[in-house]
N, C-alpha and C positions, 0 to 999 in steps of 0.2 A: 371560598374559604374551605377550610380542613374540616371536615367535620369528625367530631369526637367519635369514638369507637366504644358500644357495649361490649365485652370480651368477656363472655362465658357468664357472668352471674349479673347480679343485678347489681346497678348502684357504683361498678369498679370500671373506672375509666382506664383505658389501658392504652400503651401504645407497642405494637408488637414490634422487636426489632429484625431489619433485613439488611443483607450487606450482599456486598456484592466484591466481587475479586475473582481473581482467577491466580491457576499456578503457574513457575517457572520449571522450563526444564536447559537443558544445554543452548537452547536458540532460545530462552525467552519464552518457552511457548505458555500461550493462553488457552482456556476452554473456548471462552469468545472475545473476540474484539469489544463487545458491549460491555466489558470488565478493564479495558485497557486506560482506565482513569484511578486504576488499583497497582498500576504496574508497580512495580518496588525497584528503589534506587539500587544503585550498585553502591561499592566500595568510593573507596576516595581515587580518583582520576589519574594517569602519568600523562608526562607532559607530552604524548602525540593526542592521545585521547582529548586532555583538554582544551587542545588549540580546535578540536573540532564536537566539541562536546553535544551540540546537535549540528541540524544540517545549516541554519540559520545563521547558528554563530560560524561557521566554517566559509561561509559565504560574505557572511558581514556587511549583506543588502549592497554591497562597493561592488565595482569593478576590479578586476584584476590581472594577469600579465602571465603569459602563458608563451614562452618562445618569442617574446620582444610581441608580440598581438596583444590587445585587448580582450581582455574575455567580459561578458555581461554576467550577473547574479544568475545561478540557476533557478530557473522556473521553482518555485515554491507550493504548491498549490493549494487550494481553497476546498473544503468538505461541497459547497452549495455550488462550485463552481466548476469542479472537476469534471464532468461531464463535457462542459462547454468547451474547457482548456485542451484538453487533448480529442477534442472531436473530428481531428485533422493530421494526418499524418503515423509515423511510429511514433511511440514514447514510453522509454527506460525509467520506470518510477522505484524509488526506494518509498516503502513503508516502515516510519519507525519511529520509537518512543524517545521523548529528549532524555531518559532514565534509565535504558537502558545499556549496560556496556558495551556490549556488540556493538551496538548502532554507535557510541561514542569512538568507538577504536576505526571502526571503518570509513568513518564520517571524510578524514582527511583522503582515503583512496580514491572514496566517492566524486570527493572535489578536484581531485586531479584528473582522474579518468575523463571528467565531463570537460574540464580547461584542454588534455590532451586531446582529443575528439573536433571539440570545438573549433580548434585552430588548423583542426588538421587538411592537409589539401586531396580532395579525391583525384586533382589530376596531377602529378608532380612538376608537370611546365609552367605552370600557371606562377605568375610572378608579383601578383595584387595578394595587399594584407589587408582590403577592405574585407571583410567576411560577410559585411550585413548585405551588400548592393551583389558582390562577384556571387557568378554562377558558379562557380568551383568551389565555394563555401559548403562546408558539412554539411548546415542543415538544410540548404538549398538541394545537396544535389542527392541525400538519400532521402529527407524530409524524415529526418531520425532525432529525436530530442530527448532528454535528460531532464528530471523533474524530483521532487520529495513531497511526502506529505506527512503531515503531525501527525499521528495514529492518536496520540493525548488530546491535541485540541479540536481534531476533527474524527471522533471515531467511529458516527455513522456510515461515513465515508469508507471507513478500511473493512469496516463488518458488512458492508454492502457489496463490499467485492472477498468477501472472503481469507481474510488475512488474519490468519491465525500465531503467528512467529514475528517476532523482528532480529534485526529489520527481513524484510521479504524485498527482494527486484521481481517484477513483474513487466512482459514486455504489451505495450494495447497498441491496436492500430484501428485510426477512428474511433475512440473511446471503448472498443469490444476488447475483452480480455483478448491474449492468443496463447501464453505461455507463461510459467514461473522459472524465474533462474533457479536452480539443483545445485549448481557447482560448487567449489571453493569461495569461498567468499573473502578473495582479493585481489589485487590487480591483472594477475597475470588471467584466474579465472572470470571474472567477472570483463573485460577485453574477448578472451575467446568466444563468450555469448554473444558478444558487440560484434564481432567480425563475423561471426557466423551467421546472424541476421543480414548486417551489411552485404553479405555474399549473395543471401535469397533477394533481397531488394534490387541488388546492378550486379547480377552475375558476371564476374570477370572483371569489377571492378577492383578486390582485394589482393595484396599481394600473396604470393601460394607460399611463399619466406614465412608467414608472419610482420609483425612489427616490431618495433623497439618503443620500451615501454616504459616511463618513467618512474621514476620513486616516487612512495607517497610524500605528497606534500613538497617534491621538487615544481621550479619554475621554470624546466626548461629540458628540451630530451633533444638529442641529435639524432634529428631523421634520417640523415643518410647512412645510420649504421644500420647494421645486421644483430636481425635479435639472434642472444644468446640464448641458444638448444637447451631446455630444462633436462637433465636425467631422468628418462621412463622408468623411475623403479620400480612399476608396478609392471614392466612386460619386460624388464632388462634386470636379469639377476646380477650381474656383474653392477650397474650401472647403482642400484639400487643397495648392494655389499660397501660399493667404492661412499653412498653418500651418508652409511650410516657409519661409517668410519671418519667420514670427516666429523657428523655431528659427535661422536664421541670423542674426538680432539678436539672440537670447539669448548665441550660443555666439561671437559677436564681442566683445562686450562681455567675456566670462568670458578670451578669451582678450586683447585689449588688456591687463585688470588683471592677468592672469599675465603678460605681457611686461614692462611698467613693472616687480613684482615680482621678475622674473628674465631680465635679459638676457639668459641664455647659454642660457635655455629654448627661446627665440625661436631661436637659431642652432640646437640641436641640431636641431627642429624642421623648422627647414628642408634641412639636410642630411640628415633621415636616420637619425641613427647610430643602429645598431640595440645594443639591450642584449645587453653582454659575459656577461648572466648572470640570469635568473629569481630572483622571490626564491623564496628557501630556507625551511627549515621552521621555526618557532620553535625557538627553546632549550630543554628543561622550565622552567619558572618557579621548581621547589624542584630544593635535592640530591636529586639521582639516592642512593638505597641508603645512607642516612647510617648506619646499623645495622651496614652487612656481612652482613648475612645472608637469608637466601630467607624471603618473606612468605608467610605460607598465605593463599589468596585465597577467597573465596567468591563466589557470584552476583552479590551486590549490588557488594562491595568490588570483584569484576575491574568490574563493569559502570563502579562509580564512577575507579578508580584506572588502570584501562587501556583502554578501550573509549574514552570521553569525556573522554579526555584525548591529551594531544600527548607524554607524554614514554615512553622506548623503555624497554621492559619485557623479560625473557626468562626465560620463564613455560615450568615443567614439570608436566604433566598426569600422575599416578600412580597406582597402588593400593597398600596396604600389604603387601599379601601377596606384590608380583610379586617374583622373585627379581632382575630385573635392574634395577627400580628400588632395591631394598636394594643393590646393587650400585654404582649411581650415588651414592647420599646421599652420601657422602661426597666424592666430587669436585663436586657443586652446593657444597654449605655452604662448602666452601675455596675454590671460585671466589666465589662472594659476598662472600668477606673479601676477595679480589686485588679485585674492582671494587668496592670502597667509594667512595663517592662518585663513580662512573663511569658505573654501570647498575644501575637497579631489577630486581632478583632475586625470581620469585613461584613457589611452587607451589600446586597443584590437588589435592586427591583427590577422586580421581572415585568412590569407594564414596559421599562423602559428598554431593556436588556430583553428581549423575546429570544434571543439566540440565544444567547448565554443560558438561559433555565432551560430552553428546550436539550440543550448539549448535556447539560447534566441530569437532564430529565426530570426534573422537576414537577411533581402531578398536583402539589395541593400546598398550600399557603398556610403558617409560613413550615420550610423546611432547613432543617440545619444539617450543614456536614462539618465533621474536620475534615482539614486537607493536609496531611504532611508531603508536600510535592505532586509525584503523579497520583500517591494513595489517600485512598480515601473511604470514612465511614460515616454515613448517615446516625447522626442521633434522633433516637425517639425516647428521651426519657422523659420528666417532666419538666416544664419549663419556670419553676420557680427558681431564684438567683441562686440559693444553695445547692437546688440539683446542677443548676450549668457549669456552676465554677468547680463542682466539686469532680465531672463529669472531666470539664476540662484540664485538669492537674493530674487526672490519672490519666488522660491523650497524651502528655506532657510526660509523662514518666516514662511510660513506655516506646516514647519514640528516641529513647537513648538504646534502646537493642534489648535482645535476650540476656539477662542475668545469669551469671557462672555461679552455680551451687556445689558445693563438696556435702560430706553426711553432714557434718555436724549445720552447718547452714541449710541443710536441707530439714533437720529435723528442729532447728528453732522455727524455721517458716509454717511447718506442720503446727506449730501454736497460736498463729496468727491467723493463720491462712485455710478458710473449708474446703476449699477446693483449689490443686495445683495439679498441673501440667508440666510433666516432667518428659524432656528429651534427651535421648542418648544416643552419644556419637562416639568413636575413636577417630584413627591418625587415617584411616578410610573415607572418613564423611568429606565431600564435596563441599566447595565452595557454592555450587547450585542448592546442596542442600542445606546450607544456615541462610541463602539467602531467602529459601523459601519456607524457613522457618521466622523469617524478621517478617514476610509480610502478615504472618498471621495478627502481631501484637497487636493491631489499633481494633479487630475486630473484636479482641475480648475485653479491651476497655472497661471496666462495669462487672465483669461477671467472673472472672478466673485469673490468674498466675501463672504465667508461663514463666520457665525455667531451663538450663541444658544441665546436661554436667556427664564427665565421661570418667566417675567414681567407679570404684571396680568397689568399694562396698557398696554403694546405690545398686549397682549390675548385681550385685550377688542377692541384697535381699529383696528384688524384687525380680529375681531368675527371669536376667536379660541373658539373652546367648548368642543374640544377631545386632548390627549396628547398621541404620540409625535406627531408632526405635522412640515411639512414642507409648505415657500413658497417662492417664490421671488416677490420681491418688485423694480420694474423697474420704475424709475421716480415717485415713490409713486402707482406706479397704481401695487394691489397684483394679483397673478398668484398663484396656490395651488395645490399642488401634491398630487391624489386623490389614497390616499393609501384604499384597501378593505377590511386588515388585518393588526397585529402588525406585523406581517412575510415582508409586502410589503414594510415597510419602513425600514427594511434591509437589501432589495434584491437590489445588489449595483449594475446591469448591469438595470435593471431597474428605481432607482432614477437617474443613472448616465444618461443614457436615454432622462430621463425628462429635467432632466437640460441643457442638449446640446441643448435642442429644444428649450429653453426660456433663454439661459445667454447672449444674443445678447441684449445689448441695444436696446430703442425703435427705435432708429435712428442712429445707430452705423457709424464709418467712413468706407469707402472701403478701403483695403489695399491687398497687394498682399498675403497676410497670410489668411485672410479673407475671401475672395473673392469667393471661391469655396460654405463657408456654406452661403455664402449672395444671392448670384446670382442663383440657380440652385433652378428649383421645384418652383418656384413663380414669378408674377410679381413683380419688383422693381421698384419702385420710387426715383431715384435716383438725388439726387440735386447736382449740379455742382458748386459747392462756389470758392472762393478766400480768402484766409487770409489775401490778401495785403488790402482789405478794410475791414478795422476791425470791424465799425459801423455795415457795411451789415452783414458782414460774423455771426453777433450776431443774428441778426433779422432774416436771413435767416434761418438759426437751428432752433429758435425760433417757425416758421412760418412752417415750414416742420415737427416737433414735433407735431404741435399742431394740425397739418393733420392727422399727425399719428394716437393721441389719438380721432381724430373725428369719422375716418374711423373704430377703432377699437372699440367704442362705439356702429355707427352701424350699424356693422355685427355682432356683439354677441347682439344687440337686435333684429336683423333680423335671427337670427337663432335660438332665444327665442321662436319667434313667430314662428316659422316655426313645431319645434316642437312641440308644442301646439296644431297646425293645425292639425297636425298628431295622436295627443291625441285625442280631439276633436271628429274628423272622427273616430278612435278605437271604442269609447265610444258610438257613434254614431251608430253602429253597433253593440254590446250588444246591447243596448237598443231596438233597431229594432228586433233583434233573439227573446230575452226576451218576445215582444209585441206579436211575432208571431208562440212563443215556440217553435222556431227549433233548434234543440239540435245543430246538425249539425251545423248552423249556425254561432250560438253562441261559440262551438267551435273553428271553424276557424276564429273568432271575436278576441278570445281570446288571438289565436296564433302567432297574429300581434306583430312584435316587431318593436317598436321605436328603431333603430340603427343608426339612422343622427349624423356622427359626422361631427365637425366645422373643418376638415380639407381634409372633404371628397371633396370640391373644392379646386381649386387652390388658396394659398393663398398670401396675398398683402405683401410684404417688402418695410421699409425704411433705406435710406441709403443718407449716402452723401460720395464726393468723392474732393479730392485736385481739382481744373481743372489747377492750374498753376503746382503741381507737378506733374501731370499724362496730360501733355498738349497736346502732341503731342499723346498717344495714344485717346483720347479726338478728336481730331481733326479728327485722319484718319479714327475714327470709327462711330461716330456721327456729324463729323462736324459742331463741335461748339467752337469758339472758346473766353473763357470765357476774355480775354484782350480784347476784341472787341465789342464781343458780347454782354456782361455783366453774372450775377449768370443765369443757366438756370435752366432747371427739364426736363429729361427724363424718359419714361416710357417705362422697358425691357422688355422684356419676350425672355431670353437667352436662353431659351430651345429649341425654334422655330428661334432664330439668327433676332428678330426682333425689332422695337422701335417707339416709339409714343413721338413726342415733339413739336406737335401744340394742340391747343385746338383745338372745335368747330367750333371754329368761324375763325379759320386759326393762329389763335394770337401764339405767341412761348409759352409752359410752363413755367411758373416763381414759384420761390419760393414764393409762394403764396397761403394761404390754401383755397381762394377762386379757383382759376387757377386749384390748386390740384385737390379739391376733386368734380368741376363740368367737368371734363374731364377721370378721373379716373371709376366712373360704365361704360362710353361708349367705356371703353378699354377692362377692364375683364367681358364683357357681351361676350356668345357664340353666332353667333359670332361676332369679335367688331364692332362697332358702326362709327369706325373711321379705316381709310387706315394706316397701317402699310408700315413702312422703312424697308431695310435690311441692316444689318450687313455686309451679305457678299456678293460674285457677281451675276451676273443675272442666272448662271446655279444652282450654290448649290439655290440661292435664289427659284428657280421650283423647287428642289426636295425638301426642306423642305418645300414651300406651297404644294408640293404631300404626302406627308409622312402627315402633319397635317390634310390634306382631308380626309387620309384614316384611320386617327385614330378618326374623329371627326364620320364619316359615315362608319363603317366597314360592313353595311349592303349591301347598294351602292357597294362599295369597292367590293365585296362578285360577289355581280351580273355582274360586269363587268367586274371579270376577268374572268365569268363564260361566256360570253358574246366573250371576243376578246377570248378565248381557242377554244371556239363553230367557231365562225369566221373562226379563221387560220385552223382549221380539216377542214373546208367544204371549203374554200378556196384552200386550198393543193389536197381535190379530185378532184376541178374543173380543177384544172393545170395539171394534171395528165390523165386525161378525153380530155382534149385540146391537150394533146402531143402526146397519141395512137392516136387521127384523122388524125396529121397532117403529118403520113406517108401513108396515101391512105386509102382505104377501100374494103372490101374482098364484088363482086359482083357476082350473078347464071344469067347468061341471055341467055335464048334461048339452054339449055345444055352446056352453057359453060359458068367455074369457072376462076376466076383472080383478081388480086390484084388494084385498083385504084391507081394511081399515083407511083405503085412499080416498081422496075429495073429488076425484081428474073426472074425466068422462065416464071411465068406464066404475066407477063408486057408486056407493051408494048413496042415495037423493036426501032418503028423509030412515 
C-alpha cells in the first residue's frame, strides 16, 4: 500500500507532485531515456511518413518482396530479451520513439535498406533465391543483421545502452556496443556505414564502385547498374556552385506554380506574418469511453490502445489487496460513467501485469497517470470523484495545444487567471521550438496557463527585445525565464524547473495538496481568514497581497544594491592593482566572481489558509481560534517546527500590511529579533533548537564536541586510576614487601 505522507505540519495530508519529461531539440534529443514515455507527438503525418509511421507498422509483422525474393519481418526486438537476441553476430539496431517524426519519416528508408541488404548476393555467380539455407545469403555470409527497438515500450532498454536522441543506428557485435552511426540519416548515408563495416568484416568482399541503391520504399533496384557519383560539394566548388543552381531552379519553379495557385500565399510570404498558432494535436479518431466504464488493460492492449496511439487515456495502476485502492473503486467506476464519451478510463493490476508497472515504474499502490500517447503525467492530487473529474477536464483542455493570445485576450485572461505563462515568438521561432513548448501543457495541468502570442504590444509592455522568450505574469507583476541559448529554451527538465519555482500565486490558498511546496524551505506568512465574513475575507487577501508585493519590491532592490556593492568593491580593486601595477593583484582583482544569488537566503512565502475549514488543526497547532479570535497572521518557519504571531510590541499579527511587514525583518533576521513558539513538545522542541544551533555555528559545534570527546577520555582515565588505588598499594619497608589494604599472602592477618 501507498502510505499517506505528513508534509511539513501536522494534520495536512499531502501528496507532492513529480513529473517527469525531458526536452526536444533538432534530433528529438532527451535529457534521459528514463523520460522517453514523455516524448511529445509530432504534427500531422505525409503520406511517406505514414506508410511507415513506426518500425512495426512499416514492417506489418508480413513478409514482403524485395527483387522478386521474399523478405522475412525485421527482427523487432524485446527490452528483457535484447541481450539474448543479438548475442550473436553484428546487428544494425535503430532506436526509436513511435512519436517521433524523424523516426516516422525514416521508417520507410529503414525498411528498404534492410529488404535491399537482405536479398542482396555477396557473391554475384551464385544463382539460388533461397536465402535462408544458400551460403551466399547476406546474413549467412557476413553474419550482419538489421533490428528496431520501441524506445516507448521498452525504455530501460535504450537508457541501459545509452540512447539519448531518436532515432539513434548503433552498430553491436555479440551484444557489446562498437559504434554509433554520425552520418546523414538516409539512404545513401546510412548504406555507406553498411559497406563500410561489411568491408572490415570480408575485406575485399565490397565493390570499390559502390552500389546502386534503391529508393525509399521501392520494391526492386537493378543490380547490375552502376551507382550514380553524388556531387562532392563540400571538396568540389564547381561541383557544389553547379548543385545549388540546380536546387535554385527546382525551388523557383515549385514556388512560381504555388503563386499562380495561391495569390495570397505569395503576399503572406513576403510580409512575413508569422503563425497565430502551431498545429495542435489530433482528435482521437473514435469515441473516447463509449462504455462509461474503466477498461482493465494489459501489456499488449495498453501498448496497442495507449502507448501507439493519440487519444488521452487516464489509467490507474492497482493491486487488489491495497486497502486504498479498495477504497478508490468506487469513485474511478462513477467517474468513468461522468466522462462517457469524454475520456478513455483504464486500469492495470499490477499482481497480474508485473511488467507493465515495472515499465512505467510504478513504486506504491494505487497510482494514476494520464497518458496522451507517448506523454505522460502522474497525478497526485486527491482522490475524491470531484478532484479526479475535475483534474481530468483540465488534461482534456489542454491537450488541444497552446492558446494564441493577442492584448486584449491576454488582458481578459489576467481576470480570471492568477497565474499565466506567456510565450513569445516571431517568424524565427522553430518548429522544434512550439513543439517543445506543447510538451510542457499536461505538466501544468492544475496549477498555471500557458499561452503564446507574438503581439508586438504584449513585446512592448513587457520589454521583450529577443525571441522566443518566456515569462509568467503573477498578478501583473512579470517573472522571466533567463534562457543563455536557443537550446535552453527547449531543455524541457529545465523550463519545467523554472516554472514549478514560480507557478504559485503571489498569495496562493493552503490546501492539503499544496501544502508541502508551500511550507517547506522558507518562512511563510501565513494569514488565517474566514469566508463566513465576506467584507473582511476581501480586504484581508487584499491587505496580505499587497505585503506580498511590498516585501518582494524590497528584497530584489536590496539585493540590487547588494550586488552592486560587490561590483563596486571588484572595481575598486583593479583600480587599486592598476595604480600600483601589480600584476599579481590585479589578477586575483579579476578573478572575483559576483555569484549572489536571490535565493541564496531563506526565502519569504505567502499564503493564506481556511481557519473555519482547517479549524481544529488551527487550533491544536497555533492556538488560534479564528471564531473567537477574529482573521490572524502567523509567521512559520516549518523547518525548525516553529512560529511567530505577536508583533513587537506584544500586539497579535493581523492581516495588516502594516502589522506584516514591521514584524516580518525581526523574524527572518539571523538570529530573530523576536522569541519563537513551538509546534511541537518541550523535548523535540530542545532537539530542534539543538540541531538549529549546530547548523547556524558548526564552528562552535566542531569544538565542543572536540571538547566533551577530550573530557570523557580523561575522565574515563581518572576512574580507572581511582579503581587500581582502591584495592591497597604495594609498600618496601624496612626489607619487607606487601600489599596495603590486600587479603593475598603477603596482608595483613588480623
Amino acid at each position: 500500500m501507498r502510505p499517506a505522507k505528513i508534509r511539513g505540519f501536522l494534520s495536512l495530508f499531502v501528496f507532492a507532485s513529480t513529473y517527469a519529461s525531458a526536452a526536444t531539440d533538432k534530433q528529438h534529443q532527451l535529457n534521459t531515456v528514463e523520460d522517453v514515455l514523455s516524448e511529445s507527438k509530432g504534427g500531422p503525418m505525409d503520406a511517406g511518413a505514414k506508410a511507415g509511421a513506426t518500425n512495426s507498422e512499416a514492417v506489418s509483422n508480413q513478409n514482403t518482396v524485395f527483387n522478386d525474393m521474399e523478405v522475412p519481418p525485421m527482427k523487432e526486438l524485446t527490452g528483457p530479451d535484447m541481450e539474448k537476441d543479438i548475442s550473436k553476430g553484428y546487428w544494425f539496431i535503430k532506436h526509436y520513439s513511435p512519436y517521433c517524426p524523424h523516426c516516422q519519416t525514416i521508417a520507410p528508408t529503414w525498411q528498404t535498406l534492410y529488404e535491399y541488404y537482405y536479398t542482396s548476393k555477396p557473391v554475384s555467380s551464385s544463382k539460388t533465391k533461397d536465402t535462408k539455407t544458400s551460403l551466399n545469403s547476406f546474413d549467412r555470409y557476413y553474419d550482419f543483421h538489421f533490428a528496431s527497438i520501441d524506445c516507448i515500450a521498452f525504455g530501460d532498454a535504450c537508457s541501459a545502452h545509452n540512447v539519448s536522441a531518436f532515432p539513434t543506428f548503433s552498430l553491436y557485435k555479440d551484444s557489446k556496443f562498437v559504434k554509433k552511426f554520425e552520418g546523414h540519416k538516409d539512404m545513401a548515408g546510412l548504406s555507406a556505414f553498411v559497406e563500410e563495416t561489411l568491408e572490415s568484416v570480408r575485406p575485399g568482399s565490397r565493390p570499390t564502385e559502390g552500389v546502386k541503391l534503391p529508393e525509399a520504399g521501392a520494391n526492386a533496384v537493378d543490380t547490375g547498374l552502376k551507382p550514380v557519383a553524388q556531387a562532392r560539394k563540400d571538396k568540389d566548388v564547381a561541383a557544389g556552385k553547379a548543385a545549388g543552381e540546380k536546387h535554385k531552379e527546382a525551388a523557383t519553379k515549385v514556388d512560381a506554380s504555388a503563386s499562380a495557385a495561391n495569390p495570397d500565399a505569395t503576399e503572406t510570404a513576403k510580409t512575413k506574418v508569422p503563425p497565430k498558432s502551431s498545429t495542435k494535436p489530433k482528435k482521437p479518431s473514435t469515441t473516447a469511453n463509449p462504455a462509461g466504464a474503466s477498461v482493465a488493460l494489459s501489456q499488449e492492449s495498453f501498448q496497442k490502445m495507449v502507448t501507439n496511439t493519440q487519444d488521452p487515456w487516464f489509467v490507474k495502476f492497482y493491486a487488489p489487496w491495497c486497502h486504498h485502492c479498495q477504497a478508490l473503486a468506487p469513485s474511478w467506476q462513477q467517474m468513468a460513467k461522468e466522462l462517457q464519451g469524454k475520456l478513455n478510463i483504464g486500469e492495470v493490476n499490477c499482481d497480474v501485469e508485473v511488467r507493465l508497472c515495472k515499465d512505467v515504474r510504478v513504486k506504491g499502490y494505487p497510482t494514476i497517470h494520464f497518458f496522451r500517447g507517448g506523454e505522460r503525467v502522474e497525478y497526485e492530487g486527491l482522490r475524491g470523484l470531484g478532484d479526479l473529474v475535475s483534474y481530468a477536464k483540465k488534461a482534456l483542455d489542454v491537450g488541444m495545444g497552446v492558446d494564441y493570445v493577442d492584448a486584449a485576450a491576454f488582458k481578459d485572461l489576467e481576470e480570471t487567471e492568477e497565474v499565466i505563462f506567456l510565450y513569445f515568438f516571431d517568424h524565427a521561432t522553430t518548429s522544434e521550438d512550439f513543439e517543445a513548448l506543447e510538451r510542457l501543457t499536461l505538466s501544468l495541468v492544475g496549477h498555471a496557463k500557458l499561452v503564446k502570442t507574438d503581439s508586438k504590444v504584449l513585446a512592448e509592455r513587457f520589454k521583450i527585445s529577443t525571441w522566443p522568450r518566456l515569462l509568467v505574469s503573477r498578478d501583473g507583476r512579470p517573472s522571466y525565464y533567463n534562457a543563455l541559448s536557443p537550446a535552453d529554451m527547449r531543455d524541457f527538465r529545465q523550463v519545467l524547473g523554472w516554472m514549478q519555482s514560480v507557478w504559485l500565486p503571489l498569495v496562493p490558498e493552503l490546501t492539503a495538496s499544496n501544502s508541502k511546496e508551500i511550507m517547506t524551505r522558507k518562512f511563510v506568512v501565513l494569514g488565517i481568514l474566514s469566508r463566513d465574513r465576506a467584507d473582511e475575507f476581501v480586504l484581508d487577501k487584499r491587505e496580505i497581497k499587497n505585503a506580498a508585493l511590498d516585501w518582494m519590491e524590497k528584497q530584489t532592490h536590496a539585493f540590487q544594491l547588494e550586488r552592486q556593492e560587490m561590483r563596486d568593491s571588484k572595481q575598486l580593486r583593479i583600480e587599486e592593482a592598476e595604480d600600483r601595477a601589480d600584476q599579481r593583484a590585479l589578477r586575483n582583482a579579476k578573478s572575483i566572481r559576483i555569484d549572489i544569488a536571490e535565493d541564496d537566503k531563506k526565502q519569504v512565502g505567502f499564503a493564506w489558509v481556511d481557519g473555519v475549514f482547517w479549524d481544529r488543526w488551527i487550533r491544536t497547532t497555533y492556538g488560534i481560534n479564528v471564531a473567537i479570535d477574529g482573521e490572524r497572521v502567523v509567521i512559520i518557519d516549518e523547518d525548525n517546527h516553529r512560529y511567530w504571531d505577536h508583533t513587537v510590541s506584544g500586539a497579535p499579527i493581523v492581516p495588516s500590511r502594516t502589522s506584516i511587514l514591521e514584524t516580518l525583518p525581526k523574524v527572518v533576521s539571523n538570529p530573530p529579533q523576536l522569541s519563537a513558539k513551538s509546534t511541537t513538545g518541550p523535548i523535540k522542541h530542545v532537539l530542534f533548537q539543538a540541531r538549529g544551533g549546530m547548523a547556524s555555528h558548526p564552528i562552535v559545534t566542531l569544538v565542543l564536541i572536540i571538547l566533551v570527546v577530550a573530557g570523557a577520555y580523561w575522565g574515563k582515565g581518572r576512574i580507572r586510576k581511582t579503581k587500581g588505588n582502591a584495592g591497597g598499594g604495594f609498600f618496601h619497608l624496612d626489607g619487607k614487601e606487601g600489599w596495603l589494604g590486600g587479603s593475598g599472602p603477603y596482608g595483613k592477618a588480623d
